[in-house]
N, C-alpha and C positions, 0 to 999 in steps of 0.2 A: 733433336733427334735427327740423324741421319741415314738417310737409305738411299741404296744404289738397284740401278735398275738398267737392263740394257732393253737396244731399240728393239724395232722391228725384228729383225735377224737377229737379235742373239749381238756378243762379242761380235766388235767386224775390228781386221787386220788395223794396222797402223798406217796413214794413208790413204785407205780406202774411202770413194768418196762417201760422204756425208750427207744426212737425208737431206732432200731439196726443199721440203719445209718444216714448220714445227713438229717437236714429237707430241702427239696426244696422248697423255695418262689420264690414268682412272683413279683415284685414291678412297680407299671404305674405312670412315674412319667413325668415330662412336665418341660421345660425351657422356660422359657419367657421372654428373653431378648429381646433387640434391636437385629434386624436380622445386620451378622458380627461381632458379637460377639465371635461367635466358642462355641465350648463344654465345659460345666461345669463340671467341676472336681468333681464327688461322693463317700463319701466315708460311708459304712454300715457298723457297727459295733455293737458287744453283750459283756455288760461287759468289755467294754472297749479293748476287741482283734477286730479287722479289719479283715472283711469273704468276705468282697470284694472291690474296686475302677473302678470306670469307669467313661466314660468321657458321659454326656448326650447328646447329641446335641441340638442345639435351632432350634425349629421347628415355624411353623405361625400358631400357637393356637392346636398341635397336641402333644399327648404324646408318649412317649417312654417305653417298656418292660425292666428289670433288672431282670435278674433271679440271683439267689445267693441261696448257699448252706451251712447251715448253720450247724457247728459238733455239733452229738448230747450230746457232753458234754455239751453244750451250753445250751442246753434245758433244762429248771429248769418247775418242776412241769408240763409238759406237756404245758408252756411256752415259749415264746422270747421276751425280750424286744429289741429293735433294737433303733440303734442312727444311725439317715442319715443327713452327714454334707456334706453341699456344701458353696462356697463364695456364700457369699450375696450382692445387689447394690442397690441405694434407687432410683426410677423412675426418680422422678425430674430434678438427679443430669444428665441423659442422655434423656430428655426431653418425657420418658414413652413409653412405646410401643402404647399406644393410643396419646401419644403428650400432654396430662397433664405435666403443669410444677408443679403443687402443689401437684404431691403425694409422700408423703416421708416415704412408707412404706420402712423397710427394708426388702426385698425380696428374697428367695432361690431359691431350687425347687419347685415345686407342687407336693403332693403324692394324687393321686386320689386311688390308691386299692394298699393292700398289703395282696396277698393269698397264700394259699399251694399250690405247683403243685402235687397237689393229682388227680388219674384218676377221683373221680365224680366229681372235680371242672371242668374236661375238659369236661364232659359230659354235667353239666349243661350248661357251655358257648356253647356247639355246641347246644344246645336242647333252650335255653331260650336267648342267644345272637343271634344267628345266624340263627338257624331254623324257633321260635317262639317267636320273641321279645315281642309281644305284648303282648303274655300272660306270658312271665316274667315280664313284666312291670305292671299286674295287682296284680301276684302276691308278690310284693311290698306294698300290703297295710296290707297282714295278718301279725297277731300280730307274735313276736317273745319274746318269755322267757323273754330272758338275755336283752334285749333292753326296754321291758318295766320298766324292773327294773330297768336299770338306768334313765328311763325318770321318774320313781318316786320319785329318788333322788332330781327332780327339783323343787323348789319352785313357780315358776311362769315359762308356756309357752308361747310365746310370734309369734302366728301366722300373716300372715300378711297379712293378709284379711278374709272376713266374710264365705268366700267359703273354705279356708283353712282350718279352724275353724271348722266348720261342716263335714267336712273331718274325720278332726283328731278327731271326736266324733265317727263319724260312721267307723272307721277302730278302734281304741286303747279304746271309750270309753274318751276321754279326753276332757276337755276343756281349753280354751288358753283365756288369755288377747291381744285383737289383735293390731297389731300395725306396721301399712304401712311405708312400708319403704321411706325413705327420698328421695326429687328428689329435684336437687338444680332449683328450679322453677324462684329463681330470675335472674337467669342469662341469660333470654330472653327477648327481645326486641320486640315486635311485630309490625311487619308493618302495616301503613293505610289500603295501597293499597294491596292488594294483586294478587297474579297469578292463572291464571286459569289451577292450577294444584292438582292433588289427590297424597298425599302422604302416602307412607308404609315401614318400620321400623322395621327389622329384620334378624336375622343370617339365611344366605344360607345354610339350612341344611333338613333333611331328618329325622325322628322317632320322639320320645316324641310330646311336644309339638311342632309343625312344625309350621308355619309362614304364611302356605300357600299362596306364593306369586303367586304361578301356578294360584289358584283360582280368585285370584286378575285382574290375566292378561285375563284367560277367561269372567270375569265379564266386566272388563272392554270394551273388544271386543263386546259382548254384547251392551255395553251402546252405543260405537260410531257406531255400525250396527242399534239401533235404534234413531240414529241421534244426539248423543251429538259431538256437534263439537269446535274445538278452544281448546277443552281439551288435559294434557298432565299427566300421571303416571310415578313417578317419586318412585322407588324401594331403599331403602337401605339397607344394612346389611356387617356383616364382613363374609367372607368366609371361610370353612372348610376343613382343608386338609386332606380329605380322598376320595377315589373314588368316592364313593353314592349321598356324597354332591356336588362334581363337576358335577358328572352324573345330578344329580335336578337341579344344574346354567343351565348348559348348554341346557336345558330341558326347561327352564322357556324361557331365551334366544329365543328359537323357537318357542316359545306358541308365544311370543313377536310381530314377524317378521311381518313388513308392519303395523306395533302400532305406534305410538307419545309416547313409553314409553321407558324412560332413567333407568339404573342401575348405582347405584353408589356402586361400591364393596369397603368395605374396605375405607370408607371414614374417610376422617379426622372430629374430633370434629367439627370445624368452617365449613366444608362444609355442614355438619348434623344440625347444629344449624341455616343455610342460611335459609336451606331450609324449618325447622321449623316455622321460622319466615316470612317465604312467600308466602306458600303452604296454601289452601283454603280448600281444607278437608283433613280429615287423616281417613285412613282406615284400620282394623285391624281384621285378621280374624283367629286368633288359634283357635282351636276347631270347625271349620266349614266341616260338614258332619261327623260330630262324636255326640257320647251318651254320655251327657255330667252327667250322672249315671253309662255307664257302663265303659267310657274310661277319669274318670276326669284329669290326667295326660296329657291326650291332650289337657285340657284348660290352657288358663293365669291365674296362681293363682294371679293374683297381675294386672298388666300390667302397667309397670315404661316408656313406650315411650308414653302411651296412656298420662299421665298425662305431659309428656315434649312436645308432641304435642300442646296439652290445652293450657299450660303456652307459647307459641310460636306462639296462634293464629288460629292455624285449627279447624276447626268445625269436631267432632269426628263423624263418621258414620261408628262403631265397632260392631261385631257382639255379643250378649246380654248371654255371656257364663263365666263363671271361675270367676274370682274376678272383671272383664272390668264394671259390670252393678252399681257395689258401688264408681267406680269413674263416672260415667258420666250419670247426671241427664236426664233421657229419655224427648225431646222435651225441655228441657230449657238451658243444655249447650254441648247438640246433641243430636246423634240418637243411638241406639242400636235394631239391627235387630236378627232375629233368621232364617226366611228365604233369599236364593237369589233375589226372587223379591220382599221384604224390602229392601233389601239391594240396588236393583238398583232404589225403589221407592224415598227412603229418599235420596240417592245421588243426584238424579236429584232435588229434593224438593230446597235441597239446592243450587245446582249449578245455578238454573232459580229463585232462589229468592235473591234478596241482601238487602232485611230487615230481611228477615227470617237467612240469613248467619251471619252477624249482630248483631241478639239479643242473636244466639246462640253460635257467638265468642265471643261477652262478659261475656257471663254466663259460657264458658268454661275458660276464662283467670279466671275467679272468681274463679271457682271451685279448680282449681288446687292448689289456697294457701292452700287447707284444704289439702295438699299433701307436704307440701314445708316443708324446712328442722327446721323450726321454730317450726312448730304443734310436728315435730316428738320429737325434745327436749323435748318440754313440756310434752310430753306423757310418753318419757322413763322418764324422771325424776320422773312423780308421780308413774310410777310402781316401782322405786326402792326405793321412799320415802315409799311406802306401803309394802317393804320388810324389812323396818327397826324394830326391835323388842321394844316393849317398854323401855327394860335397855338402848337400845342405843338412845331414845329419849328422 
């Protein structure tokens, strides 16, 4: 793999001097093996000289720091082009960190950031990471130079959903050909019968868009304080390893306490896929108690469990925010709410009716083919048939 990164300043002129000593980078990079695996062997190189080796470790979905110093002969044009080689494994062949036996990527590290340890890089992570996330996280959407110019470069963008879309108008000015991403929809069964359970679908985690499983479990308490009873909330997601998001399980955990509501941390595909195919509504609330103008990053741009839900048989009763309200037709294959008491109205709506549960789990198994991996071929195919020039037609 290769990646380019400029110094201190940015681009500097042709000529111009040269830093007077090493550049200091930062690299965050992530191993994702099978846990027992041990450390991945890294190695960072410019030009083909080696500025450093080290061993990664494998973490359970967390990354790791590589700082490296790189001489500034090295530095071309105010430049680095860097090579990071590690062994690679294909999932399959060790049945996937999620238990997929059919993924045969071949896979290394992950490089999520490669920065200069420059003082205003530390300054902006204490000030915009640490202090003030949210308002780094907004500001995320102003234009940048050097970034638009290479989004010009592109012929066709290709957002994946209608709210996305509208985004990337009103932040860059652009418009996209949109196009949802694939959800393997056949690969659900749905049961006759089902259980008189609420289910929710989401990483145990803190910031961006959050999951708000807290919110879930307070609602839920709600429902059975005014009398829904025989019911059971039933939580999934993979967990995070870092303090904040442990701090929030553990958090949710006690919101829980004296509930009929099970957590499944860290579940395997088949126990996710059970419970899809058995569970009676699906609830989903990202972006609940946020401006969904001033904080869009809080919502589901998309929502890929909403649609595996659908295809598995729940009756979707998701809050009417982010990309969620272009999969799921309001009153014919669920419900989408904006307030709490929508939210607790339509739950009940469905939970005390079993025709109305009915016409609008069929209308949601319906739905979800217009999400399945079929529509999506067809779609990329004609956007790239529409990229063909007429010589090559």
């Amino acid at each position: 793999m290769l990646l380019q990164t400029p110094t201190h300043g940015g681009a500097r002129r042709a000529g111009s001097r040269r830093p007077a000593g090493p550049l200091p980078l930062r690299l965050v990079l992530g191993s994702f093996r099978p846990q027992g695996w041990g450390p991945v062997p890294v190695t960072i190189s410019v030009e083909g000289q080696v500025v450093a080796r080290a061993p990664i470790e494998t973490t359970p979905g967390d990354y790791v720091t590589l700082d490296v110093d790189v001489p500034a002969g090295l530095v071309r044009d105010g430049r680095v082009t860097l090579g990071i080689e590690s062994p690679t494994f294909r999932p399959y062949e060790v049945g996937g960190r999620s238990g997929e036996p059919d993924d045969y990527r071949e896979v290394g590290v992950a490089v999520a950031r490669v920065m200069v340890r420059h003082p205003r890089h530390h300054v902006y992570e204490l000030l915009f990471e640490r202090w003030a996330p949210e308002l780094g996280r907004r500001l995320h959407g102003l234009p940048d130079e050097r970034a638009m110019g290479y989004l010009d470069t592109y012929s066709v963008i290709c957002p994946i959903s209608q709210f996305t879309d509208d985004w990337l108008w009103r932040y860059w000015g652009k418009r996209g050909e949109i196009l949802y991403p694939p959800v393997d929809v056949e690969q659900f069964t749905p049961h006759a019968r089902r259980r008189p359970t609420i289910l929710g679908v989401g990483r145990f985690f803190q910031g961006s868009h959050a999951k708000r499983h807290d919110a879930m479990i307070r609602t839920f308490r709600r429902l059975v304080r005014d009398g829904l009873s025989g019911w059971e909330l039933h939580l999934v997601g993979g967990s995070m390893a870092e303090g904040r998001h442990d701090r929030y399980l553990a958090e949710c955990r006690r919101l829980a306490q004296g509930l009929p509501v099970h957590f499944h941390v860290d579940a395997s595909p088949s126990e996710l896929q059970g419970l899809y195919e058995s569970a009676s509504i699906y609830w989903h609330a990202t972006g609940y108690g946020e401006s969904e103008w001033r904080n869009p990053i809080k919502c589901e741009h998309f929502g890929i469990s909403v649609v595996e839900a659908m295809a598995g048989g729940c009756v979707p009763v998701v809050i009417g925010k982010g990309g969620i309200p272009e999969i799921v037709e309001h009153g014919r294959s669920g419900f989408h709410w904006q307030t709490g008491a929508d939210w607790r109205r339509y739950t009940l709506a469905v939970a005390g009716n079993p025709d109305l549960a009915a016409r609008l789990r069929a209308g949601a198994i319906a739905r979800s083919a217009r999400f399945g991996e079929a529509v999506f071929r067809s779609r990329l195919l004609a956007l790239v048939e529409g990229l063909r020039s007429p010589a090559a037609a």
